[in-house]
N, C-alpha and C positions, 0 to 999 in steps of 0.2 A: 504494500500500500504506500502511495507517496504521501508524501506529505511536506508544506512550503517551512514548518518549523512549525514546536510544539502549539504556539499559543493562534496559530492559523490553520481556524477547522472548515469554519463555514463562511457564506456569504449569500445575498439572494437580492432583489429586487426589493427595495425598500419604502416607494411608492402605492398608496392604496387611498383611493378615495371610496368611501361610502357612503351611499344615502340610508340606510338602517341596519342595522345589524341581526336580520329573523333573516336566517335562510346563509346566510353568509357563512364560508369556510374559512379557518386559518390550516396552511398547509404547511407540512417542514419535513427537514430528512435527518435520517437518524444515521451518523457515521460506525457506530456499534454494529445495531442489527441489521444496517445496512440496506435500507427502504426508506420510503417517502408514504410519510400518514397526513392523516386531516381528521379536521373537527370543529364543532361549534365553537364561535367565539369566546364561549363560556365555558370551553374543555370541554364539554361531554361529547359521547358518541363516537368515539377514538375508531378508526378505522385505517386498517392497513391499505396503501394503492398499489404502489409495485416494490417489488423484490428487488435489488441490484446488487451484480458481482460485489463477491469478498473483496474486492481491491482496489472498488469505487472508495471516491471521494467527489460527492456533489456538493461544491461551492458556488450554488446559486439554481433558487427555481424562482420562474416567471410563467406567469398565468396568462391565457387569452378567452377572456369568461365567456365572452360575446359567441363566440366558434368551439366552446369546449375544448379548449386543447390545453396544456400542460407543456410544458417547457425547461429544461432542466441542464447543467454545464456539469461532468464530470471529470473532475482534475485527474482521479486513478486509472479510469480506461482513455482516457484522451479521445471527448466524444461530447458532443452535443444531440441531447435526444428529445423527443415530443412523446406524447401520449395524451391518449381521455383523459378527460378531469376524474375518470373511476376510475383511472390504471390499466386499463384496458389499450389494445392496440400500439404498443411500444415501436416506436422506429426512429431511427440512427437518421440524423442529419448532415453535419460534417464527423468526421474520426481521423484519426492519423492517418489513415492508408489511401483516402482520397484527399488528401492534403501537400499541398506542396513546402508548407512552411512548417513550423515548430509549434506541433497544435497541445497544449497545456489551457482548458477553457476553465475560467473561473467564475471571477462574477457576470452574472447575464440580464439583460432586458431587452424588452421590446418595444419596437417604436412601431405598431398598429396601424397609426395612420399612412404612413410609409412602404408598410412592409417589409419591415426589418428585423433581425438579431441585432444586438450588441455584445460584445463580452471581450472581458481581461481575460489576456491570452500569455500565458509564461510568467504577468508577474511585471512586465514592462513595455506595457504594446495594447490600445485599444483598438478593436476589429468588429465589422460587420460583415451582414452577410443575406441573401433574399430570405423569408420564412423559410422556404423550402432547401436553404442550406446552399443556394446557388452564389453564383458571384462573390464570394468572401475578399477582403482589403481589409488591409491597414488604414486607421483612421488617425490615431496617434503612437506614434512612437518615440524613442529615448527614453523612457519611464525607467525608473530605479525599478530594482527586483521585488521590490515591498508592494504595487498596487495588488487589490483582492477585489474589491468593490466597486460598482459601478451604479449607478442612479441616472434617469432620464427625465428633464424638464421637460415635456413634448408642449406646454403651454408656452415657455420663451425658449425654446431650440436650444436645449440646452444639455450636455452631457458633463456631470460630475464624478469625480471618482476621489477616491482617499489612500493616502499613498503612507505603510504604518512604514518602511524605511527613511522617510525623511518626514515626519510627522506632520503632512498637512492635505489640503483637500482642495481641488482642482476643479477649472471648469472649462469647457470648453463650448465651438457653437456642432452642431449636429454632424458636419460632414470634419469635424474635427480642428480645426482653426481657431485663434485667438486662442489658445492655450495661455492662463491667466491662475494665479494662487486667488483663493479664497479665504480660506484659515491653516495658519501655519502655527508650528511650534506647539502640535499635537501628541501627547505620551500616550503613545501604542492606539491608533486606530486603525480599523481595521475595515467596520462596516458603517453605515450610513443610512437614512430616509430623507427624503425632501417634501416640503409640506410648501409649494406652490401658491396655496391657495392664500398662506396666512404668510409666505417669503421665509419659512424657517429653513432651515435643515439641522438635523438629527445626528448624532454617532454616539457609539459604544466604545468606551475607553475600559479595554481588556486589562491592563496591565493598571492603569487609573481605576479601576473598580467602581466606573459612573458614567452615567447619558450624561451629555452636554450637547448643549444646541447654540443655532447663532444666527442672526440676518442672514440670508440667501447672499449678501454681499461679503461677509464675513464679519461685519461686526457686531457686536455685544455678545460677544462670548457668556454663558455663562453655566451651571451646573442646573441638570434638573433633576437626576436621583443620585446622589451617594449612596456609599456603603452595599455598594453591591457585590458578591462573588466576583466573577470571569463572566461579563455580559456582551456573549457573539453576536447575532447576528438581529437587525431590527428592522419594525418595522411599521407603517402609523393608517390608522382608520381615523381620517381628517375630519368626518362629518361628526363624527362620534367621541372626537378630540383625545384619543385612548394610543398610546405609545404599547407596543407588543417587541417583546424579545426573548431569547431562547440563552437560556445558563446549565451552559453544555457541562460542568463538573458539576453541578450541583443537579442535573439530569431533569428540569423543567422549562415550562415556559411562563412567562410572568407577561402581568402588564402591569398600567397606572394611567393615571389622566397625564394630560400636558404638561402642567404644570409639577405632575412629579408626587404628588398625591392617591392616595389610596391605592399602592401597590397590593398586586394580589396574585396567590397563585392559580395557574388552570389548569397546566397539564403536568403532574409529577411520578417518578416512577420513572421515568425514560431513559435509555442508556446513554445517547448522545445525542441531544439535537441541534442542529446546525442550522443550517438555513430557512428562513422563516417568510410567509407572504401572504396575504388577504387575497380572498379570492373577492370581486365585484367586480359588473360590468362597466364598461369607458364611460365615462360621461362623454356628451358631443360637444363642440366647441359652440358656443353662441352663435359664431359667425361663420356660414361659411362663403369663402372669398371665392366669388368667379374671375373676379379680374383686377387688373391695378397696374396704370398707366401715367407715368409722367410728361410733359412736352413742356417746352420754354413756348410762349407766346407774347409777342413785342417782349416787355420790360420784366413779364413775370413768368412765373411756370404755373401750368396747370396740373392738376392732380385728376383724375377719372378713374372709378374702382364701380364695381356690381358687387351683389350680396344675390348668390343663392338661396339663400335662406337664413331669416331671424330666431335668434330665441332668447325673450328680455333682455336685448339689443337697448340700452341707454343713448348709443351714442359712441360718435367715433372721436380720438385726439391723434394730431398729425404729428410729426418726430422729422428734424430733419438733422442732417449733418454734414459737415462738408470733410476737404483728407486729411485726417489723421487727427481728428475730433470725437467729440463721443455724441449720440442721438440726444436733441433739447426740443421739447414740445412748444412751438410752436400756434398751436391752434387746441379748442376745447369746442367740443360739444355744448358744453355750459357756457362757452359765450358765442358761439358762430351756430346760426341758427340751422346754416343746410349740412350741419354736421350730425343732428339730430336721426337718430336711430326709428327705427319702424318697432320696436318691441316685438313683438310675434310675428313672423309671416314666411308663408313659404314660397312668395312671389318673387320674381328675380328685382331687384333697385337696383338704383342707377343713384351715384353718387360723383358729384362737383366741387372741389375746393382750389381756389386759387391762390397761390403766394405772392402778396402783393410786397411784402416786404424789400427792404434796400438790399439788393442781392450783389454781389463781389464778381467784377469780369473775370471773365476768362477759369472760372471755377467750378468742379464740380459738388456737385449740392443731391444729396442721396436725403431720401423718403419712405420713412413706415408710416403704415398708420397703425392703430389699437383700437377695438371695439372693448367698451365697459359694458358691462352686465346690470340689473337692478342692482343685485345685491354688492357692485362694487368695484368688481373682478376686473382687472384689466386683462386683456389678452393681444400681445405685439404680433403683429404678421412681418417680421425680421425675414423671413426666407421670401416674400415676395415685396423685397423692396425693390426701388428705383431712382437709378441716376440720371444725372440729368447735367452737360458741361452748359455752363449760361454764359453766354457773351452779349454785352448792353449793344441794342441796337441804337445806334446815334442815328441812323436816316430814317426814323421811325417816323412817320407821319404822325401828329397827334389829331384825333379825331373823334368825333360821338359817335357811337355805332349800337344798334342793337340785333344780337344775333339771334338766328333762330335755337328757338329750346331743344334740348334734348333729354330724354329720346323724344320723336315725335312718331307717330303716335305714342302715350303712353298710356300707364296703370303700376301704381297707384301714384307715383312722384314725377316731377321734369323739374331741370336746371334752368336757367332764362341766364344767359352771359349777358352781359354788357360794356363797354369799352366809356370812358369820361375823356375828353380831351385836357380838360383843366377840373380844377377844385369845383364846386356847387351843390347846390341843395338837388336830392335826387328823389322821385317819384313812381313808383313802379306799381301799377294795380289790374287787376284781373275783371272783364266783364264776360258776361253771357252774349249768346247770338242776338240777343232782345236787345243789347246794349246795359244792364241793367250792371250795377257796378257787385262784385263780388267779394273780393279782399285784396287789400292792400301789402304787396310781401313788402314794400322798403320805404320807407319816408322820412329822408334824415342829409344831414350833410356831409360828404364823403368826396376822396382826395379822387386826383385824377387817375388813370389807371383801369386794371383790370378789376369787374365784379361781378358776384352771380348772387342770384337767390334761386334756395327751391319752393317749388309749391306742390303740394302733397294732397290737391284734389278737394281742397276742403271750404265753406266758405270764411267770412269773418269771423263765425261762430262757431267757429270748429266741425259744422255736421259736413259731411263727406256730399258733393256737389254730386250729377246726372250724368249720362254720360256725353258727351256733343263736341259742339265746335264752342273755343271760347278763345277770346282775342287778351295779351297783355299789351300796356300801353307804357314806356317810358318818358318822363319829364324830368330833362337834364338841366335848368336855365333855362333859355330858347330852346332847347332841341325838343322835339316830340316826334316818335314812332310809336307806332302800334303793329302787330305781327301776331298772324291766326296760328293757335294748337288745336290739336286733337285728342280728349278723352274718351276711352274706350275702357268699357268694363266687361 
């Protein structure tokens, strides 16, 4: 049986959101008798899944609840394998023998939305690879020989891992890049959880004999359970606010709340359990992005993205940054009104934001945006950003323009752009085929430059408008245009 040194048994997937805890599994493997069990949150109901060779060592299981499948890295046979969430249907993914490189698999996750493996491989080297065990690469490499643990942000693209040879915990962006310290000058960690929702992250100080947690940035370090045994492997039910780990000499698995209170035993009696994991389905992301496009137009850049689909959708915030800078917001939902979210819906939107701001020649200027949730949540779409090199046009003609809206035809939102030649008080209002005046998106004084508002179908009093032809009218100063759209429901 291999083994990386005594005090490195186990490791697993440390991430686990739930929305209640009836029906929920905690799953772990036992280096002893050499299987992977499960059980209610509450211990009971202890049930054997699979048998695996005298010579395994699984340091790391990860779950796909949505698809039933089971997921699991064995350091002793050098093999990454799946199976039913009963143990049933065992099958070999990557192993040594269809591998070209030095396959030693430890800690593991998966990136669902992707279609990905992740896992420490020998100890110094982060790899993925298709579900199906295809395509395997290098994602980070030069790691000291001490990495075990690996954790997945999939809400900011993000891969952490903890390295117990040089005492501290690492992060990087998904395809492996920007490799950056988070918390350093760590005694004996080994394994990890990250808690997204609330910007924690988690570890087990083996050799320190206590949890200690910190900012997702790495600061405020601080202690949440002392006086613990040898506490391996961990892992957190966020809704339920309950920290789970496995105290492989002392042969249980314990939890506590967050805060580090009301420790308590669940499962005792066990020979060796090592890696530990919640089983519960993915949550969906609020947002899902169809599109996201940047362009310079005259003096500004335009921003254009769609939404497949909402779900308590607040509202979007813009992030821009330029080289060798870091992402600064920009714009808010809470004060730019066509940044405003749809809350629920399964219809495709259409989204406009312009940067009128004093932008820098000759530079380029990269853009995320974040949709927030009711209850708070930011979520950054980091992998579909956009750059954009902006050079000041000086032969720009300055001029009143009003463009047509888009999309045209639409349901349920449209953008209305507009161009100001100079500073003035600006006008913008909605009527029916009747002429009858409907609402008012803009009435106020604003610089020259690019502008847009959306209108979202609705009248002055918020009830949702018919479907037809309806005309907007701008009043620049002198200038007045008017320009026919189309509702269609």
């Amino acid at each position: 049986m291999k083994k990386l040194t005594t005090s490195l048994i186990t490791l697993s997937l440390g991430l686990t959101l739930a929305s209640n805890s009836f029906a929920i599994k905690m799953y772990w493997s036992d280096t002893i008798d050499h299987k992977i069990q499960r059980a209610n949150l509450d211990g009971s109901s202890v049930e054997d899944l699979v048998s695996i060779p005298g010579n395994s060592d699984i340091y790391g299981i990860a779950l796909d609840i949505n698809n039933s499948k089971m997921y699991w890295a064995d350091y002793g046979e050098d093999k990454i394998q799946r199976a039913n969430l009963d143990g049933s249907n065992v099958e070999d993914l990557i192993t040594v023998f269809d591998s070209i490189f030095n396959f030693d698999p430890l800690g593991i996750a998966l990136d669902l939305t992707n279609s990905k493996i992740y896992w420490v491989n020998n100890g110094d080297k982060i790899m993925r690879a298709n579900l199906d065990g295809s395509n395997a690469e290098d994602i980070v490499t030069g790691l000291s020989s001490g990495v075990v643990d690996i954790n997945l942000d999939i809400i900011n693209s993000k891969i952490y891992w903890n390295d117990g040879g040089t005492g501290k915990i690492q992060k990087a962006n998904l395809d492996g890049s920007n490799v950056e310290d988070v918390v350093t000058g760590i005694n004996s960690t080994y394994f990890m959880a990250l808690d997204p929702i609330n910007s924690k992250i988690y570890w087990t100080g083996f050799d320190a004999h206590k949890i200690e947690r910190a900012n997702l940035d790495g600061s405020n370090v601080e202690d949440v359970v002392t006086g613990l045994d040898e506490p391996f492997d961990i892992t957190l039910d966020i809704a339920n606010s309950k920290i789970y780990w496995t105290e492989a000499d002392n042969n249980k698995i314990q939890r506590c709340n967050f805060d580090g209170t009301n420790v308590e035993d669940l499962v005792t009696g066990l020979s060796e359990p090592g890696a530990i994991v919640l089983g519960v389905p993915d949550i969906a992301l609020s947002v899902e992005l169809a599109s996201f496009s940047a362009r310079q137009i005259e003096n500004s850049i335009q921003l254009n993205w769609s939404t497949a689909s909402e779900t308590e959708n607040e509202g979007f915030n813009i992030y821009r940054k330029i080289s060798g800078s870091e992402f600064v917001q920009i714009a808010s939902y809470k004060s730019h009104r066509e940044l405003r979210g749809q809350g629920n819906t399964s219809v495709e939107t259409n989204y406009t934001f312009t940067d009128n701001s004093k932008l820098q020649n000759n530079e380029f200027y990269t853009y995320v945006i974040s949709d927030v949730e009711t209850n708070g949540l930011e979520t950054k779409h980091e992998e579909n950003s956009q750059s954009v090199f902006f050079e000041i046009k000086t032969q720009a003609v300055k001029r009143f323009e009003l463009a047509q809206n888009f999309p045209n035809p639409f349901n349920p939102s449209t953008t209305i752009s507009y161009q100001l030649a100079k500073d003035t008080r600006v006008s913008l209002k909605i009527y029916n085929e009747k002429g009858e005046f409907v609402k008012e998106l803009t009435n106020g004084f604003q610089h020259e430059g690019s502008h847009n508002a959306a209108w979202d179908g609705t009248d002055e009093n918020g009830k949702s408008v018919s479907s037809g032809t309806y005309f907007y009218k701008l009043q620049a100063g002198t200038f007045t245009q008017t320009n026919k759209m189309i509702l269609l429901k």
